[in-house]
C-alpha positions in Angstrom: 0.2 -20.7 60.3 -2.6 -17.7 59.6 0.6 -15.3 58.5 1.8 -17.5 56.5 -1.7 -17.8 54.8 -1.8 -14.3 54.4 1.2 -14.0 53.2 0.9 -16.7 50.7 -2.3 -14.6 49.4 -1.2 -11.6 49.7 1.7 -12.4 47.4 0.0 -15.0 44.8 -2.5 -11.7 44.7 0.7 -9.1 43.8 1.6 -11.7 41.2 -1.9 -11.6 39.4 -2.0 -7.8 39.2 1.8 -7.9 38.1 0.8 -10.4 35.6 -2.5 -8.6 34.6 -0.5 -5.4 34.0 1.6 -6.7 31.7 -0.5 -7.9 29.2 -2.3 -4.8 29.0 0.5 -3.1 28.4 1.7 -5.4 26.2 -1.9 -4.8 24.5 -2.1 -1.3 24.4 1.8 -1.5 22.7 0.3 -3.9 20.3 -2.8 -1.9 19.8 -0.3 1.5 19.5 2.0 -0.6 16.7 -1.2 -1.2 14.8 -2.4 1.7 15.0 0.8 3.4 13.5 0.3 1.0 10.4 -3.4 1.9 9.9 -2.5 5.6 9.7 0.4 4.7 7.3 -1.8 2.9 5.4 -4.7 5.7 5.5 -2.1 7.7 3.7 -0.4 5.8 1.4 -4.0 4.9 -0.3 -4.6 9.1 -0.5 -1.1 8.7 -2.8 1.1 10.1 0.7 3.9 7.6 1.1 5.0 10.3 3.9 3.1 8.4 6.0 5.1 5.2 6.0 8.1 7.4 5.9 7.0 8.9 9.1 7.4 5.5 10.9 10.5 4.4 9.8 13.9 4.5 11.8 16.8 6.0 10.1 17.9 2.7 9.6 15.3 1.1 8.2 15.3 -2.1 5.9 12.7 -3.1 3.1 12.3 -5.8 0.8 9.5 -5.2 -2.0 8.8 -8.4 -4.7 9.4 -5.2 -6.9 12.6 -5.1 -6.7 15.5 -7.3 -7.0 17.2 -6.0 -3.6 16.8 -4.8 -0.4 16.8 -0.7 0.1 18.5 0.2 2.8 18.1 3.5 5.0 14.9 6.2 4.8 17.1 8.2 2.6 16.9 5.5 0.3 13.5 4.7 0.8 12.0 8.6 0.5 14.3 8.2 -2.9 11.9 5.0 -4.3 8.7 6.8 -2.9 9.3 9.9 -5.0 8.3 8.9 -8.4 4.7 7.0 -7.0 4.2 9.9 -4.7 0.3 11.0 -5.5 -0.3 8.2 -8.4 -1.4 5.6 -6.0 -5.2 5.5 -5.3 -7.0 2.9 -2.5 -10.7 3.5 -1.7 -10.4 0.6 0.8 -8.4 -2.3 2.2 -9.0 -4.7 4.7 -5.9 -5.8 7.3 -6.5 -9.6 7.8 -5.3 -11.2 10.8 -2.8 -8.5 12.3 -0.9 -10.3 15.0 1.5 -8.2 17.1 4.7 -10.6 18.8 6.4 -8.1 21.2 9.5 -9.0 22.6 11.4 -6.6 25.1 11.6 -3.4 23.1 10.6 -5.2 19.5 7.5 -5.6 18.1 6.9 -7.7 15.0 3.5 -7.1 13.2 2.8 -9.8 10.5 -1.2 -9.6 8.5 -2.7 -9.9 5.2 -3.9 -6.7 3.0 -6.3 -6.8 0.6 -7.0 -3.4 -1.0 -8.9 -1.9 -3.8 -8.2 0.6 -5.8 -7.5 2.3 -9.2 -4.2 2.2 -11.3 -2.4 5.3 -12.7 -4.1 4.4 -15.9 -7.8 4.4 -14.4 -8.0 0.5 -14.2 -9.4 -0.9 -11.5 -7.3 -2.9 -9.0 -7.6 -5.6 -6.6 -3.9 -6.2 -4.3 -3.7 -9.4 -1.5 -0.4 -8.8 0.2 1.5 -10.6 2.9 3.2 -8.0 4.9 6.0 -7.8 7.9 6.6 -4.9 10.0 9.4 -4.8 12.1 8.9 -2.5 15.0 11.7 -1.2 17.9 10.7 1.0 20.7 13.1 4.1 20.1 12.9 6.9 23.3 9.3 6.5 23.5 7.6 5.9 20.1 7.7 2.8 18.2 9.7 2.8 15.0 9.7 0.7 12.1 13.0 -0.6 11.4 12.4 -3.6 8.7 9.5 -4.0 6.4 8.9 -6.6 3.8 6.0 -6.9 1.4 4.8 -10.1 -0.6 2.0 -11.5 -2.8 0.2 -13.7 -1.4 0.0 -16.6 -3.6 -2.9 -16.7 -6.2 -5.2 -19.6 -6.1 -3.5 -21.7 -8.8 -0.2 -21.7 -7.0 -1.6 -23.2 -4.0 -2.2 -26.5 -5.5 1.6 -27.0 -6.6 3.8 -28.8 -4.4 
């Protein structure tokens, strides 16, 4: 009866340090994914949409409320950067609430930005964004594969509905 005891310990104990493992992994991958955005963010407020660009898969998709249709592939995506390459100015944002949801070799980040900045034509700005980032564990890095950007809703629109 004493093996069996042991045994019974001895394995609920592997089970705990299996489980334990995993979720820091799965933390550290989180932390990783949100790190990747932070330093894609870093640069796109300095004007470098390289940064972004850096992240994405080959087959990346991206929906902007700028535009009336998704862009498909980083060719097409270094294409939009191009013209707002250097005009784009952020001396700070905040990302609200990033919550990483990993599942297998996908990682979906979802948060709020606000930033703060100033516009091509020296006006200030304040931006509140809802944003998605799709992430897919490709070799060994973690590549963004969809990305879709929002406006939050301003205050007035909330009451409606």
């Amino acid at each position: 009866m004493r093996t069996i005891s042991i045994m019974i310990l001895a394995l609920c104990g592997a089970v705990v340090v299996t489980a334990t493992r995993t979720r820091l992994a799965d933390a550290a991958q989180a932390d990783e994914v949100i790190a990747l955005e932070r330093a894609a963010l870093d640069r796109w407020g300095k004007g470098d949409p390289k940064g972004f660009l850096d992240t994405y898969a080959q087959e990346i998709t991206y929906f902007d409320p700028m535009i009336e249709r998704r862009i498909d592939g980083h060719a097409a995506l270094a294409d939009y950067y191009r013209p707002i390459t250097g005009k784009i100015k952020v001396s700070r944002y905040d990302m609200i609430g990033a919550k990483v949801q990993r599942h297998g070799d996908v990682a979906v980040l979802t948060y709020n930005l606000r930033s703060e900045g100033v516009q091509p034509d020296g006006k200030p700005f304040t931006a509140r964004w809802n944003s998605t980032s799709v992430y897919a564990l490709i070799g060994r890095d973690w590549k963004m594969i969809h990305s879709h950007w929002s406006f939050t809703a301003p205050p007035n629109a909330r009451s409606v509905g």
